[in-house]
Backbone as JSON Lines, residues from 0, in Angstrom:
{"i":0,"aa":"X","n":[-83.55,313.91,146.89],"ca":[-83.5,313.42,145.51],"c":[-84.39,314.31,144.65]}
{"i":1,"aa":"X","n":[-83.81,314.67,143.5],"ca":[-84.74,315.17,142.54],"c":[-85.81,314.6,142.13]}
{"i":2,"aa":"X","n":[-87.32,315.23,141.73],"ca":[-88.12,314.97,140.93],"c":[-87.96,313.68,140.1]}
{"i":3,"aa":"X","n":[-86.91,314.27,139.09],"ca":[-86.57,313.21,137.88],"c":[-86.14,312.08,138.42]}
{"i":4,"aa":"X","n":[-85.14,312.21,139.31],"ca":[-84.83,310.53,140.39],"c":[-85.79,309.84,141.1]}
{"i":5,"aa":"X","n":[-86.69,310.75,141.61],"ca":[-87.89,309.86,142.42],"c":[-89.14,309.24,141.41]}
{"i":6,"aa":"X","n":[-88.73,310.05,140.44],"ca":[-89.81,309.2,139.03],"c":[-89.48,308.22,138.8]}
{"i":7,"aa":"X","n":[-88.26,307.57,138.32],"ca":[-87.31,307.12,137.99],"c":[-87.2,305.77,138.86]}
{"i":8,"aa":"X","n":[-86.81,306.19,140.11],"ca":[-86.29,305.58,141.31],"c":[-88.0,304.61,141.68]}
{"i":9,"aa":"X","n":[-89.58,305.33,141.43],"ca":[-90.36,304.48,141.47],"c":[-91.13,303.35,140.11]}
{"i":10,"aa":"X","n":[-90.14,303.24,139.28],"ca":[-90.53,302.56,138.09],"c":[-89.62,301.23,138.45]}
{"i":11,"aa":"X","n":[-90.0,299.84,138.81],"ca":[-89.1,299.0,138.82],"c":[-88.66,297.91,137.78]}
{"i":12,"aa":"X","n":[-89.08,298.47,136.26],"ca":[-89.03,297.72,136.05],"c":[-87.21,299.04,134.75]}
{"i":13,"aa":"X","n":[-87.14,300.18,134.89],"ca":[-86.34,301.01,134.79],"c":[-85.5,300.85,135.75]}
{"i":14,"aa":"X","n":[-85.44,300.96,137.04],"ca":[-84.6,300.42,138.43],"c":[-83.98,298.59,137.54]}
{"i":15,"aa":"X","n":[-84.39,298.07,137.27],"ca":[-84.1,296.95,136.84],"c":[-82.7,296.89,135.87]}
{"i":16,"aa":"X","n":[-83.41,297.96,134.79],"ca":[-82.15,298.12,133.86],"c":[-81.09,299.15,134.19]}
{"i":17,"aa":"X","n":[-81.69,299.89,135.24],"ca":[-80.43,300.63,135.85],"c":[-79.49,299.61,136.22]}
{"i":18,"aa":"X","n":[-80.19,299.01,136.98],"ca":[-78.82,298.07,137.79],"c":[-78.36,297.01,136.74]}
{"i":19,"aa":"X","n":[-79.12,296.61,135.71],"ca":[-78.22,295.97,134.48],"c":[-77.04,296.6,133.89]}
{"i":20,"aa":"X","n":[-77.34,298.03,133.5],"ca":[-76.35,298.74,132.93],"c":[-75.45,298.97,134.04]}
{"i":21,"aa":"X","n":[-75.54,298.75,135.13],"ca":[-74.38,299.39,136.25],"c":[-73.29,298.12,136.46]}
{"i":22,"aa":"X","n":[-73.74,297.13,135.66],"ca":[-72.72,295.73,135.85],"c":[-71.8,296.07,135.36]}
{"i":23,"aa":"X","n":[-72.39,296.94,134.06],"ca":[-70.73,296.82,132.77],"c":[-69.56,297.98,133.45]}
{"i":24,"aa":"X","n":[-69.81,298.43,134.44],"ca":[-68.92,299.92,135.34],"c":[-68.28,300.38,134.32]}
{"i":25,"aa":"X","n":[-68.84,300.94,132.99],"ca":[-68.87,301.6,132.51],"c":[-68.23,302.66,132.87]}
{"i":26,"aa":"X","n":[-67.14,303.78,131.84],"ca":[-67.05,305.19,132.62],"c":[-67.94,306.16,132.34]}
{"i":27,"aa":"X","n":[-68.26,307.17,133.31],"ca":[-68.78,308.0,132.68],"c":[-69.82,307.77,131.8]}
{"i":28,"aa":"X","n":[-70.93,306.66,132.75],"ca":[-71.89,306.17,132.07],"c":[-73.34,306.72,132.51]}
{"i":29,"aa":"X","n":[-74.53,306.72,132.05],"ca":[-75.88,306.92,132.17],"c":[-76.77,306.51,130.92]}
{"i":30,"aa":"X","n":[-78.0,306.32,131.35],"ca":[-79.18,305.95,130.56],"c":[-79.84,307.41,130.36]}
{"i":31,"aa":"X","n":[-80.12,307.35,129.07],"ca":[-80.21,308.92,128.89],"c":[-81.73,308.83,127.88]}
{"i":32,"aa":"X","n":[-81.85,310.03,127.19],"ca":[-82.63,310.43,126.25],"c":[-84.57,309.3,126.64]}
{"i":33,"aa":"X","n":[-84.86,308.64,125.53],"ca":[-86.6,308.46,125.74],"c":[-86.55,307.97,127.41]}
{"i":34,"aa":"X","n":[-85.34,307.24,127.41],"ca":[-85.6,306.35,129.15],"c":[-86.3,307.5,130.26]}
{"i":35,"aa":"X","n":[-85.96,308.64,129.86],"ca":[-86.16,309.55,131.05],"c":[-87.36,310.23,130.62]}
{"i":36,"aa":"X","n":[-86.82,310.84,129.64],"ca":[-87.92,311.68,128.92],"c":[-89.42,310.99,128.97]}
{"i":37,"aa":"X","n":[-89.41,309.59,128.5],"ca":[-90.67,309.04,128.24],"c":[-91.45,308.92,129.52]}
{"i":38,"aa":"X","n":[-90.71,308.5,130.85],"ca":[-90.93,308.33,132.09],"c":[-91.37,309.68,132.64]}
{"i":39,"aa":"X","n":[-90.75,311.01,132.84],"ca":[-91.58,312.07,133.16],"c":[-92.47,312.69,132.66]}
{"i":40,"aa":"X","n":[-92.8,312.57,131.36],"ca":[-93.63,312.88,131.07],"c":[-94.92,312.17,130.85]}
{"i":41,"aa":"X","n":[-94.73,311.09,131.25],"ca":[-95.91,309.9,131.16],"c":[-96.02,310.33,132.76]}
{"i":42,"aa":"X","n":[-95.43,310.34,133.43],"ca":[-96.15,310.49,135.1],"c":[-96.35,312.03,135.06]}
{"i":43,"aa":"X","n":[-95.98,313.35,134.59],"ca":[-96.75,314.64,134.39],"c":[-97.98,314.72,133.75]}
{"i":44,"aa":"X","n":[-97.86,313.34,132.75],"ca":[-99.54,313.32,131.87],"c":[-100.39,312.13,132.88]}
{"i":45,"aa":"X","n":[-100.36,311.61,133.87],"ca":[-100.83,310.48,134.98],"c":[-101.01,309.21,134.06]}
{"i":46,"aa":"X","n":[-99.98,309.15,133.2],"ca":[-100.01,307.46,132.51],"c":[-99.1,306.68,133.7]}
{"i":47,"aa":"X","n":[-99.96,305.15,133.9],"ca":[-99.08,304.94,135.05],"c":[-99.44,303.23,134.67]}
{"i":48,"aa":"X","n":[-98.55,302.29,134.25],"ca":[-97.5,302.85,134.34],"c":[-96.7,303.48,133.15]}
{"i":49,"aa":"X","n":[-95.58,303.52,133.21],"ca":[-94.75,304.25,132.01],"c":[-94.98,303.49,130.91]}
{"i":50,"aa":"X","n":[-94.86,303.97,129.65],"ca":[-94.62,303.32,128.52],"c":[-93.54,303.23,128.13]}
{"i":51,"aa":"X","n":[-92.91,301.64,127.7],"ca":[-91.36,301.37,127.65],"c":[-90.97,302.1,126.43]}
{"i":52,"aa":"X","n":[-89.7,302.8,126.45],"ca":[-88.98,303.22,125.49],"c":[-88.94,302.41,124.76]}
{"i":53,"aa":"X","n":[-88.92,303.13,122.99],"ca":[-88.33,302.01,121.76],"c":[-86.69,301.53,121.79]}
{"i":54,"aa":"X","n":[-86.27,302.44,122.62],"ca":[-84.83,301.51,123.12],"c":[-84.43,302.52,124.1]}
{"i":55,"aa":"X","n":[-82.8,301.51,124.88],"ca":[-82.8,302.04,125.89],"c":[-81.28,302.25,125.42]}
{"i":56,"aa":"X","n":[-81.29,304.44,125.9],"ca":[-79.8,304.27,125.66],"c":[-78.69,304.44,126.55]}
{"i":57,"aa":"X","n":[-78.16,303.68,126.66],"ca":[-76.7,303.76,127.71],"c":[-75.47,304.27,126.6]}
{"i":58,"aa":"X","n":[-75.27,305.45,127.37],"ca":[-73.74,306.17,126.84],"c":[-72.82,305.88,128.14]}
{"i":59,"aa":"X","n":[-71.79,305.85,127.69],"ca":[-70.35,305.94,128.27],"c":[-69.38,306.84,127.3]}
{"i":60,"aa":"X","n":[-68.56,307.3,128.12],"ca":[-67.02,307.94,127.82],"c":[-65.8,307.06,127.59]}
{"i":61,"aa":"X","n":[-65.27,307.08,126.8],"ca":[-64.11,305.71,126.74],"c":[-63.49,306.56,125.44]}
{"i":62,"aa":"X","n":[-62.49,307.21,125.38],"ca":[-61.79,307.91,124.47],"c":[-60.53,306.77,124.12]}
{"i":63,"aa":"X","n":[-60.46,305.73,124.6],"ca":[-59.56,304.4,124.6],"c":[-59.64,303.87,123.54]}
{"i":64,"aa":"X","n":[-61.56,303.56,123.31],"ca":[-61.76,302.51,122.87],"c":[-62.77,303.08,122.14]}
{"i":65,"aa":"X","n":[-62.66,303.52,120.43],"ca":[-64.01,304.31,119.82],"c":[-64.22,302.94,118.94]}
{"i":66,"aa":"X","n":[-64.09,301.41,118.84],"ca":[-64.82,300.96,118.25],"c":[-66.27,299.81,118.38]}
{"i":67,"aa":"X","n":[-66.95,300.49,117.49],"ca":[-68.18,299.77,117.25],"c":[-68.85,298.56,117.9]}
{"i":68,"aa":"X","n":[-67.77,297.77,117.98],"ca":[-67.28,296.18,118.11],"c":[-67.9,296.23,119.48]}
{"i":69,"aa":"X","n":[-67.31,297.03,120.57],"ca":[-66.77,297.24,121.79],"c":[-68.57,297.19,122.3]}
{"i":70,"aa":"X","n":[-69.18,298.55,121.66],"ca":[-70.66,298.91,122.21],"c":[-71.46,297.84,121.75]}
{"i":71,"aa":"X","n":[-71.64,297.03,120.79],"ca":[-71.91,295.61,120.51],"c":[-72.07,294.94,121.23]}
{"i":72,"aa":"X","n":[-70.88,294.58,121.78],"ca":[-70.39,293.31,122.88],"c":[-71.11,293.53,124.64]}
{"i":73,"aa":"X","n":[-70.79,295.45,124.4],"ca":[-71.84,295.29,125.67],"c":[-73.1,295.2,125.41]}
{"i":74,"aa":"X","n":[-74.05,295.6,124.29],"ca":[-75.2,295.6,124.33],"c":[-75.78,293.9,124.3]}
{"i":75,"aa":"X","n":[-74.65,293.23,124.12],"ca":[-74.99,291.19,123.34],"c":[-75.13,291.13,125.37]}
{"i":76,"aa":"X","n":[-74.26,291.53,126.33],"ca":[-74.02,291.81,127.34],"c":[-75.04,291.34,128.38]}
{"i":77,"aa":"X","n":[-75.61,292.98,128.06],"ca":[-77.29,293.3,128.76],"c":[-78.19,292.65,128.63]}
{"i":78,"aa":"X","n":[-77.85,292.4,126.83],"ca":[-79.23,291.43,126.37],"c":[-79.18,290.26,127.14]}
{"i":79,"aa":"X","n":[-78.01,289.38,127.49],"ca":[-77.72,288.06,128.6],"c":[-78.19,288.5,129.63]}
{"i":80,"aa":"X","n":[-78.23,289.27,130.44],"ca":[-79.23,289.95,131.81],"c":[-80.26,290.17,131.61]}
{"i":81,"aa":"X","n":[-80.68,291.47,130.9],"ca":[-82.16,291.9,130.5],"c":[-82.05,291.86,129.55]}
{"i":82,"aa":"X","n":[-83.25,290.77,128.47],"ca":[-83.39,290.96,127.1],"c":[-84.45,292.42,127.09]}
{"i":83,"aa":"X","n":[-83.78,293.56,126.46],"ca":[-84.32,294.6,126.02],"c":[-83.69,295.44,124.64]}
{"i":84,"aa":"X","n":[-84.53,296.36,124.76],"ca":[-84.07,297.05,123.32],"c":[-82.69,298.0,123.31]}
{"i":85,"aa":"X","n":[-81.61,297.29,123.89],"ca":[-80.31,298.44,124.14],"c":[-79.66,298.83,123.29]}
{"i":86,"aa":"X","n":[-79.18,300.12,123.39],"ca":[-78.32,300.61,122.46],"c":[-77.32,301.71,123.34]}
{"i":87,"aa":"X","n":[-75.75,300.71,123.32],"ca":[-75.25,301.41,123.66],"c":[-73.77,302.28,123.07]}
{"i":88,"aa":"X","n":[-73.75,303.59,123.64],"ca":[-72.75,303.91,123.0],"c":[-72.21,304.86,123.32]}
{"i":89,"aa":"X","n":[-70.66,304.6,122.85],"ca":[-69.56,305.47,123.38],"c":[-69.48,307.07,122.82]}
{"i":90,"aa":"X","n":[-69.83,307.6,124.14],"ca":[-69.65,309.27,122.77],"c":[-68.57,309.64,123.12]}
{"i":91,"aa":"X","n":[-67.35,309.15,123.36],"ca":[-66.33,309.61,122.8],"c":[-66.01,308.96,121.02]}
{"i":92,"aa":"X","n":[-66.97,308.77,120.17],"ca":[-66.83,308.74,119.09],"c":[-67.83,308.87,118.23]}
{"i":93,"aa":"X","n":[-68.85,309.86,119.0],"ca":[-70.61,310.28,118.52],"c":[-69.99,311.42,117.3]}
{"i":94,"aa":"X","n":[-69.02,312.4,117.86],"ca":[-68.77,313.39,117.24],"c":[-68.48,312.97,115.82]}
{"i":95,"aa":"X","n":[-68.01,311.57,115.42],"ca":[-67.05,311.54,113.68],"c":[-68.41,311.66,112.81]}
{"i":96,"aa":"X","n":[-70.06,310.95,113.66],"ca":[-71.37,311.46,112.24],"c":[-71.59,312.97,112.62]}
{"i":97,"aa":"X","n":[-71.73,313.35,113.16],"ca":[-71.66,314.84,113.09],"c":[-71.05,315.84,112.69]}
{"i":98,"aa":"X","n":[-69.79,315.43,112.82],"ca":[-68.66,316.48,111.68],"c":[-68.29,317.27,112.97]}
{"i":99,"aa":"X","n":[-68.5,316.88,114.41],"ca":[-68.1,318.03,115.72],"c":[-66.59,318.1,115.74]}
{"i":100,"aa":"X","n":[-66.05,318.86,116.39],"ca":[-64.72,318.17,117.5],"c":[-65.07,317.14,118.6]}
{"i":101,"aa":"X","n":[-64.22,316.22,119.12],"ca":[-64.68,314.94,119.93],"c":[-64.85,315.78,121.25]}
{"i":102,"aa":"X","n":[-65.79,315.38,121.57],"ca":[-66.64,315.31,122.99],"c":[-65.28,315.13,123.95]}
{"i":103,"aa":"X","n":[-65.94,315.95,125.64],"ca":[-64.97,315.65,126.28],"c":[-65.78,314.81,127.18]}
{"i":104,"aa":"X","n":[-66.63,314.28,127.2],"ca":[-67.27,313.99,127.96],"c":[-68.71,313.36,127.81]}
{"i":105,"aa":"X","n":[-69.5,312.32,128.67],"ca":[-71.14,311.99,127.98],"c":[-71.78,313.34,128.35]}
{"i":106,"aa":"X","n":[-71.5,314.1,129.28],"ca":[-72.11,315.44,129.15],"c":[-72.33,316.31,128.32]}
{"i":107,"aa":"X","n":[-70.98,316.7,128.25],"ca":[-70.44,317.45,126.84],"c":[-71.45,316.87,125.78]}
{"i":108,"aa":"X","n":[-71.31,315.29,125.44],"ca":[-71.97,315.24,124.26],"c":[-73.47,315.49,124.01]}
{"i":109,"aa":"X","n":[-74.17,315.21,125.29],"ca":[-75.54,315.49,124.91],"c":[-75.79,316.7,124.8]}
{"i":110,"aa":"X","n":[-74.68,317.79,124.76],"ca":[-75.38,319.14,124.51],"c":[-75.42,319.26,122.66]}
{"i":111,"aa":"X","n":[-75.23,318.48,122.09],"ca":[-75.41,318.64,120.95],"c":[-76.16,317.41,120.38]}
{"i":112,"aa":"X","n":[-77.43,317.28,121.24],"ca":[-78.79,316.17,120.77],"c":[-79.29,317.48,120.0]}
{"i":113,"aa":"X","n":[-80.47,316.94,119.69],"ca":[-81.19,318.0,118.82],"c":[-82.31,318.57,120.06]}
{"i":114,"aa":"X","n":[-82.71,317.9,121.28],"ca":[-83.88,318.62,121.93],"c":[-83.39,318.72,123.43]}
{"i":115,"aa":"X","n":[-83.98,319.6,124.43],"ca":[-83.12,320.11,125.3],"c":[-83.25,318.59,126.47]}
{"i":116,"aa":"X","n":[-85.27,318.24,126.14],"ca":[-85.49,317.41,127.13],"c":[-85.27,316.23,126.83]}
{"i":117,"aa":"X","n":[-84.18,315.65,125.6],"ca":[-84.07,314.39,125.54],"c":[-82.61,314.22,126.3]}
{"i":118,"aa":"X","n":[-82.47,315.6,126.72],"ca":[-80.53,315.48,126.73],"c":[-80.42,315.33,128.35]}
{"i":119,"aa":"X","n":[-80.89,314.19,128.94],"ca":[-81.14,314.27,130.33],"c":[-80.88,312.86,130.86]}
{"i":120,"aa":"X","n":[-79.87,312.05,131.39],"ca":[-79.5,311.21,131.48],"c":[-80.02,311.04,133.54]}
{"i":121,"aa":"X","n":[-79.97,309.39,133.39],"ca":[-79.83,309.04,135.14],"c":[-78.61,307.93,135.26]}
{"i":122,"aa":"X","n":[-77.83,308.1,136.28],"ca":[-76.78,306.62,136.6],"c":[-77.47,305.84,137.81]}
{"i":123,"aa":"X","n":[-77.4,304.95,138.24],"ca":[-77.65,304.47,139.48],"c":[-76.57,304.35,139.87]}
{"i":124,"aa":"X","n":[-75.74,304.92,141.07],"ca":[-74.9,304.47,141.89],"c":[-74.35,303.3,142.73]}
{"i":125,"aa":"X","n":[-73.67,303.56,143.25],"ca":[-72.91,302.42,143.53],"c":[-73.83,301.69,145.21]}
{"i":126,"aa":"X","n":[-74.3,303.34,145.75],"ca":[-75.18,303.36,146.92],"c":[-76.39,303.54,146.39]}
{"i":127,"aa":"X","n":[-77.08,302.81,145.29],"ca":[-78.58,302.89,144.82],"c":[-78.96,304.29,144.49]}
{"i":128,"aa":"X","n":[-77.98,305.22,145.16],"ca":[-78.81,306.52,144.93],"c":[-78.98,306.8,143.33]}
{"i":129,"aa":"X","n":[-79.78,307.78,143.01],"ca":[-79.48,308.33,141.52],"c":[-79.19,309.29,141.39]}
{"i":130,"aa":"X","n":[-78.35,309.63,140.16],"ca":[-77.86,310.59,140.05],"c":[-78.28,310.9,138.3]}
{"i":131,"aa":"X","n":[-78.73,312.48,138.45],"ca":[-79.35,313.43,137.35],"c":[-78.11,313.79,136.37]}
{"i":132,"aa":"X","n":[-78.07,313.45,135.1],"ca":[-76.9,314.28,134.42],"c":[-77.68,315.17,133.65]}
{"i":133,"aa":"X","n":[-77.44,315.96,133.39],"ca":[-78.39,317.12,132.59],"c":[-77.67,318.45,132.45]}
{"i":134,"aa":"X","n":[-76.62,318.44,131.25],"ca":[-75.78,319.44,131.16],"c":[-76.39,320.57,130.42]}
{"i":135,"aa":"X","n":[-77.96,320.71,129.99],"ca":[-78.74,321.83,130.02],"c":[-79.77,322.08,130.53]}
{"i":136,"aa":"X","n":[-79.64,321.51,131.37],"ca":[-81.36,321.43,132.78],"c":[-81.88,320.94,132.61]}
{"i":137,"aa":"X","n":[-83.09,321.05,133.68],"ca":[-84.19,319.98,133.76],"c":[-85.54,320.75,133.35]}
{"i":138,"aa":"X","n":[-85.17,322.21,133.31],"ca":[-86.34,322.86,133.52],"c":[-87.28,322.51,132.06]}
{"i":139,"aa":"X","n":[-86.77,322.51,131.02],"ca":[-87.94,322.07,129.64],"c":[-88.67,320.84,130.15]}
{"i":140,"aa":"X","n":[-87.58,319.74,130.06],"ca":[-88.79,318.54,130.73],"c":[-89.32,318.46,131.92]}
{"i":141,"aa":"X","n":[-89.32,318.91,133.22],"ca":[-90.11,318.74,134.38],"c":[-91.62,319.96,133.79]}
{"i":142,"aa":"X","n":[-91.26,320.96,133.07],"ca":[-92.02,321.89,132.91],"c":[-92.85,321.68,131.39]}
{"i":143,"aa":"X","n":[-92.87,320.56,131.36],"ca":[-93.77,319.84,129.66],"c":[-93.19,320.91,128.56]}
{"i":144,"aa":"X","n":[-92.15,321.24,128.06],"ca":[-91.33,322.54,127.05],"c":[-90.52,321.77,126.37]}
{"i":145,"aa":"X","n":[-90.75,321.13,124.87],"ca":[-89.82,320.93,124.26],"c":[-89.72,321.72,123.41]}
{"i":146,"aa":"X","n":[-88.2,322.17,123.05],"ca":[-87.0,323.53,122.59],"c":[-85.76,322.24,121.54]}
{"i":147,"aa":"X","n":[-85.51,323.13,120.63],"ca":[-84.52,322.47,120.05],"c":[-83.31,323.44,121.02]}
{"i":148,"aa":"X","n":[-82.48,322.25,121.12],"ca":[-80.79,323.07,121.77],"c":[-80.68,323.88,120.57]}
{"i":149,"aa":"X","n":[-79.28,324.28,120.91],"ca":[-78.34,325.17,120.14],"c":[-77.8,324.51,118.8]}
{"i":150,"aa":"X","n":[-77.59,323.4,119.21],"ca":[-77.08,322.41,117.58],"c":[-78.52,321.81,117.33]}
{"i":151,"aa":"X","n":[-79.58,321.39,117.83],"ca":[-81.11,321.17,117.27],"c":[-81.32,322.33,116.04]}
{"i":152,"aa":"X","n":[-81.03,323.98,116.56],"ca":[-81.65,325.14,115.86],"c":[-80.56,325.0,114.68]}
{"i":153,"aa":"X","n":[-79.73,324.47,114.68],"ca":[-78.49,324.64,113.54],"c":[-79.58,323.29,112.34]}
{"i":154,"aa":"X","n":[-79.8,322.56,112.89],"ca":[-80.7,321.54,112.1],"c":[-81.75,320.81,112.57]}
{"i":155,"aa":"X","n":[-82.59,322.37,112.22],"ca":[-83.81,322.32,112.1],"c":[-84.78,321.3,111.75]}
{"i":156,"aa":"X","n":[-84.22,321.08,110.73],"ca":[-84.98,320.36,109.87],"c":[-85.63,318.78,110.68]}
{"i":157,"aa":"X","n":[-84.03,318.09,110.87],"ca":[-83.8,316.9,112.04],"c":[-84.62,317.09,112.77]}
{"i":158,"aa":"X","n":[-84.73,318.11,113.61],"ca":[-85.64,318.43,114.76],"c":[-87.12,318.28,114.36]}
{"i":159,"aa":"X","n":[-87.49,319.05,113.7],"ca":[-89.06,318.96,113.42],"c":[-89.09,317.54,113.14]}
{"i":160,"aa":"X","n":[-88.58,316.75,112.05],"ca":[-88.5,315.99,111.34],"c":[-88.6,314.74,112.6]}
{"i":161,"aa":"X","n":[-88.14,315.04,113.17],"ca":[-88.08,313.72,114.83],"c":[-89.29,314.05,115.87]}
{"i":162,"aa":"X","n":[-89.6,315.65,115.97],"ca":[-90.92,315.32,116.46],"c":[-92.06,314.62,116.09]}
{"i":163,"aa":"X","n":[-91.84,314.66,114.56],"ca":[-92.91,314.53,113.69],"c":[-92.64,312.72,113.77]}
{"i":164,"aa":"X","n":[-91.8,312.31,113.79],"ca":[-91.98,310.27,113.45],"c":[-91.93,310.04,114.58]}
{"i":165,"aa":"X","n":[-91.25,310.68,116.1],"ca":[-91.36,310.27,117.57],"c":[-93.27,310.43,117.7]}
{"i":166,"aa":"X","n":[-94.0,311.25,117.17],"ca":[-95.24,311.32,117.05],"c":[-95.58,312.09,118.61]}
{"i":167,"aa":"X","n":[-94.59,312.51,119.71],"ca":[-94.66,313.44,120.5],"c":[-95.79,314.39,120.95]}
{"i":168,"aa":"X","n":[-96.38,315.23,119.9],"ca":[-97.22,315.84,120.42],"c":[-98.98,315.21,120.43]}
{"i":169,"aa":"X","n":[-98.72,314.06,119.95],"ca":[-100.12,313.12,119.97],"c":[-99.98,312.04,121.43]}
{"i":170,"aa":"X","n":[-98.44,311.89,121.89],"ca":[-98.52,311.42,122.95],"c":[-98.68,311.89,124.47]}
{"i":171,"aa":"X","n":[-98.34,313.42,124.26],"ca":[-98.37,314.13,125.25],"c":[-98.8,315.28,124.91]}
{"i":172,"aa":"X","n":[-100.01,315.19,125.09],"ca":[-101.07,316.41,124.54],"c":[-100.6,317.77,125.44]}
{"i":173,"aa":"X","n":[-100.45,317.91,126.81],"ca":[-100.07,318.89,127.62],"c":[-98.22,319.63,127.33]}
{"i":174,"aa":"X","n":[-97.82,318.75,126.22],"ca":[-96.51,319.62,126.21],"c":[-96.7,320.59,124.82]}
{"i":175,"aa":"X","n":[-95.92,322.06,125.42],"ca":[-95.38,322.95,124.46],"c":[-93.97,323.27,123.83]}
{"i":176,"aa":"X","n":[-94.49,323.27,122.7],"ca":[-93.51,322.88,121.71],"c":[-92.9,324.51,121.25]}
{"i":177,"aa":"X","n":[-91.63,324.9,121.35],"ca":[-91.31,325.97,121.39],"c":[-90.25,326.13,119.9]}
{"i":178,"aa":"X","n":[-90.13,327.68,120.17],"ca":[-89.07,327.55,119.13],"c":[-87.71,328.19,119.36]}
């Protein structure tokens, strides 16, 4: 198991909402962005335990079904299992605020987050194992390096602008912030 899974895999109260989100069998689903991010880098800085994300996001693929209504109903869902801060959503219809072409995929879509190490998703399987989605590596976040992607550097602005209210570099004094 990777790094990022055995971080992950020892937080139980993240193991918890893994297996919440794994009820809805979702396609082409994972918990992605602060869930992970906040978790490795709180155990690279020895905060223990993690500090809970301001929400938790579950993406899925569903090119079926792009409405609103739908990611609602699952998040009213979760909240009946685990009352937490969920937000979930289909990126087969992330692309219409962005102005992209539609995503083929939750992979596909996180390559156009604005930072490399938020774009890093986990699923829990069907056999507990976990599984890493990270369709631009792991190496910025295991290695404390936050980088705007390729669509981050297109808008800039967003980017700084989100380090700056995520408050990031006051929480994790040991990461470098690149350009």
């Amino acid at each position: 198991m990777s790094l990022i899974a055995d971080i992950i895999a020892d937080d139980p109260v993240g193991m918890k909402q893994l297996r919440a989100a794994r009820t809805l069998a979702l396609p082409d689903w994972c918990i992605a962005a602060g869930f992970v991010r906040n978790q490795v880098w709180d155990h690279l800085h020895g905060i223990s335990p993690p500090r809970p994300p301001a929400d938790i996001d579950v993406l899925y693929y569903d090119a079926s079904d792009l409405s609103k209504e739908t990611e609602q109903a699952f998040e009213a869902r979760l909240d009946g299992l685990l009352p937490a801060p969920w937000q979930v959503r289909n990126q087969a219809r992330m692309h219409l605020w962005k102005g992209l072409p539609q995503h083929t995929s939750t992979s596909d879509s996180m390559i156009y987050w604005l930072e490399t190490v938020t774009a890093v998703g986990v699923r829990l399987e069907a056999d507990d194992s976990l599984s890493v989605i990270a369709p631009l590596g792991t190496d910025d976040l295991l290695n404390l390096r936050c980088r705007p992607t390729a669509f981050g550097r297109l808008r800039r602005s967003e980017y700084d602008e989100r380090i700056a209210a995520k408050r990031w570099r006051e929480l994790w004094s040991k990461v470098q912030f690149l350009d």
